[in-house]
MITORVO-460940 format. One record per residue (C-alpha): x, y, z; residue number from 1. Coordinates in nm, 4 decimals. Layout:
BEGIN
((X, Y, Z), NUM)
...
END
This chain:
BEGIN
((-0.5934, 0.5280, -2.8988), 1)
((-0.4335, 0.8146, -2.7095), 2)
((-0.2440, 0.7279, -2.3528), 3)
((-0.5078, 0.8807, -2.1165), 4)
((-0.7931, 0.6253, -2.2922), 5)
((-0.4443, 0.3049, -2.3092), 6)
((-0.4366, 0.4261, -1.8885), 7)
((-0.7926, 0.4363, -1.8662), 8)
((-0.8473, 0.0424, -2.0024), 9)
((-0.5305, -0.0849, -1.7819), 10)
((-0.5859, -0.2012, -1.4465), 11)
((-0.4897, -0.0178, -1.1299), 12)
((-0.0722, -0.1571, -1.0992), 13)
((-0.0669, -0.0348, -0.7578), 14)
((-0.3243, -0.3565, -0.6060), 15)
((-0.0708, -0.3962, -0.2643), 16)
((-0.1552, -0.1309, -0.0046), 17)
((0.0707, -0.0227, 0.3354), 18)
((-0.1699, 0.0687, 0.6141), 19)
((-0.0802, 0.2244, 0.9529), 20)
((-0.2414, 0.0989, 1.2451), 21)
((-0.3129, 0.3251, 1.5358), 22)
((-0.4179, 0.2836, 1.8883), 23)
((-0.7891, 0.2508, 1.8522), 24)
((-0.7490, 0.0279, 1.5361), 25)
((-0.7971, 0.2773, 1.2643), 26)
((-0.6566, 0.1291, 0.9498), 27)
((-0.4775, 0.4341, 0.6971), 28)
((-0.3844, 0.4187, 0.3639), 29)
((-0.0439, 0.5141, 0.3433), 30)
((0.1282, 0.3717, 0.0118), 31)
((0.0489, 0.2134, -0.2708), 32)
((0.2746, -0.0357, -0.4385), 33)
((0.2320, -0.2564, -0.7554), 34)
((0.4881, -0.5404, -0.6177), 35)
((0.4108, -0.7174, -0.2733), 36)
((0.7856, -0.7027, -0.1389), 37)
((0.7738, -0.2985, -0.2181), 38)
((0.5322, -0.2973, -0.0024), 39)
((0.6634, -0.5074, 0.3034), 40)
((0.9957, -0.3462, 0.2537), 41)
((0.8505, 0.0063, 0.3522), 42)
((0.6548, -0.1744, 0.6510), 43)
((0.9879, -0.3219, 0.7670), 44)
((1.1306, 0.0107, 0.7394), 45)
((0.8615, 0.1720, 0.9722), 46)
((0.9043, -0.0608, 1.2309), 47)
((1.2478, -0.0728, 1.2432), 48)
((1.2053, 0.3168, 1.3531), 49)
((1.0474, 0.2081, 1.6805), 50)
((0.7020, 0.3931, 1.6329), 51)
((0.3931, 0.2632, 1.8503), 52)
((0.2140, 0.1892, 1.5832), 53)
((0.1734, -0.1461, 1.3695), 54)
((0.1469, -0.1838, 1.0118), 55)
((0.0353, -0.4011, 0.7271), 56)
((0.0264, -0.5039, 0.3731), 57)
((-0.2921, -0.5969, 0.2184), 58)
((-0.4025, -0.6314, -0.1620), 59)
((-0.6912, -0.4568, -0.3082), 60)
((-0.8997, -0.7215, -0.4632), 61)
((-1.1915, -0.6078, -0.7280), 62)
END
């Protein structure tokens, strides 16, 4: 087994996802983390910075 076909078989490590949040309620896909606290940590770090919009952590479920 070569490591693109070991890859392929794994599942996705990066399941905890950072959206932004804008003014009409659009939901982007900013990061993608395999731990939750990665994850939050960022989020804390973009709204310490004072920006209008909200954020959130949510994990990608199959």
């Amino acid at each position: 087994m070569n490591d693109a076909t070991a890859t392929h078989d794994k599942p996705d490590p990066s399941r905890w996802v950072l959206y932004r949040i804008d003014d009409n309620g659009n939901e982007v896909e900013m990061h993608r983390f395999a731990e939750r606290a990665e994850a939050e940590a960022l989020m804390r770090e973009y709204e310490r910075r004072g920006h209008k919009q909200a954020y959130l952590v949510r994990e990608l479920r199959a």
